[in-house]
C-alpha positions as CSV (number, residue, x, y, z in Angstrom):
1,X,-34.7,-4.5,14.3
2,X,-33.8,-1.4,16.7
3,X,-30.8,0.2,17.3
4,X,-28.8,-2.8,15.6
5,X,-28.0,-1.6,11.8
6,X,-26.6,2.2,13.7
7,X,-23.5,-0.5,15.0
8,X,-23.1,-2.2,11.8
9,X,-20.0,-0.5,9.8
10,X,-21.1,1.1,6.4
11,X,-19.3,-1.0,4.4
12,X,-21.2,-4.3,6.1
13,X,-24.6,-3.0,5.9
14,X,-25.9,-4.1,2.5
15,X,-25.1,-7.7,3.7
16,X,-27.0,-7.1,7.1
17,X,-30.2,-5.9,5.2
18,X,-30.1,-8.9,2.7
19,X,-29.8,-11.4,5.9
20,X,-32.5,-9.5,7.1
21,X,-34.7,-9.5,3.8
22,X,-33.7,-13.2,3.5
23,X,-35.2,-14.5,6.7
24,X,-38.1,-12.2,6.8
25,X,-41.1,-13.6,5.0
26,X,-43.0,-10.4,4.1
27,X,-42.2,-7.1,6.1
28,X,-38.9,-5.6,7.8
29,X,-39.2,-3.3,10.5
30,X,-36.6,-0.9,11.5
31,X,-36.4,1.2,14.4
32,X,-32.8,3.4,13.8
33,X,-31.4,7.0,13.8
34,X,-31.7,9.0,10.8
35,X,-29.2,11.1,9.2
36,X,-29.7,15.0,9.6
37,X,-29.3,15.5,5.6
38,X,-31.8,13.2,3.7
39,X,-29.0,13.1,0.9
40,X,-26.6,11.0,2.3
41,X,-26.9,7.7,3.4
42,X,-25.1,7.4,6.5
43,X,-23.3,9.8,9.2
44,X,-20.7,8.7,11.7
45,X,-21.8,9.9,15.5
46,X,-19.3,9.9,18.3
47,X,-20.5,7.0,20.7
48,X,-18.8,6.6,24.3
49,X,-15.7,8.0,22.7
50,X,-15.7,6.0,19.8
51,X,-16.0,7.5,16.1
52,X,-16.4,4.4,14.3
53,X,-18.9,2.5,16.4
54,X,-22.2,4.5,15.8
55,X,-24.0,6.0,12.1
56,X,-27.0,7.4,11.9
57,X,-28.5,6.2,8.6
58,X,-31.0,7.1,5.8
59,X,-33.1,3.4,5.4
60,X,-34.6,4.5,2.4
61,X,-31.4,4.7,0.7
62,X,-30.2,1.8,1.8
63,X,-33.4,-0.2,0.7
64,X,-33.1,1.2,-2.6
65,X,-30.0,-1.4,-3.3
66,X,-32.7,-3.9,-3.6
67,X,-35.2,-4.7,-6.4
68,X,-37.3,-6.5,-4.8
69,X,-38.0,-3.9,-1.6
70,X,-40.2,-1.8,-1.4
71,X,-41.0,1.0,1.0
72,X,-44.4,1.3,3.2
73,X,-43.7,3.6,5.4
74,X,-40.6,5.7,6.6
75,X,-42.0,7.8,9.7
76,X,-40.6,9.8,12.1
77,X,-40.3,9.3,15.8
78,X,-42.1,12.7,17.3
79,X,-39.8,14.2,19.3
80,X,-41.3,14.1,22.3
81,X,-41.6,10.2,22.5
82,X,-37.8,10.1,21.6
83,X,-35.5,13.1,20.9
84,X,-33.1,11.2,18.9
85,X,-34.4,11.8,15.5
86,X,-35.3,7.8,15.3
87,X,-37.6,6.8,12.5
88,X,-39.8,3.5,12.0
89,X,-39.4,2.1,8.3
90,X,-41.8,-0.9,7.0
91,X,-40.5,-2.8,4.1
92,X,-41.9,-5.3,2.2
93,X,-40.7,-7.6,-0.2
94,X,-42.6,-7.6,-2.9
């Protein structure tokens, strides 16, 4: 998954990530903008004029909501592949 979950609304991501767990047979890959402060789980981003269209988000977090997730990997994007502060995270279900 790239760039889809940034889209999805806060409130609507938990369900996105257990669709995602549920067709995935062993790993999830993510590919998303990360929050600025590893405390919170989301921040809202002003895209093409919008402010309720784009969130950077902390995957981790948001894995955590699940039991039977666990985290491989959570890895920055260096900067000067992509200056967008994007990291890769694996998940596997365990």
């Amino acid at each position: 998954c790239r760039g889809v979950l940034i889209h999805i609304p806060p409130q609507d991501r938990i369900q996105a990530l257990g669709e995602l767990k549920r067709i995935s047979k062993k790993y999830i890959i993510t590919l998303e903008y990360n929050v600025e402060d590893e405390n919170e789980f989301f921040e809202m981003v002003e895209w093409r004029g919008n402010k309720d269209r784009l969130w950077r988000i902390n995957m981790v977090k948001y894995w955590k909501y699940f039991s039977d997730i666990e985290i491989n990997d959570y890895i920055p994007v260096p900067e000067n592949v992509d200056a967008s502060k994007n990291h890769l995270c694996i998940a596997k279900k365990k």
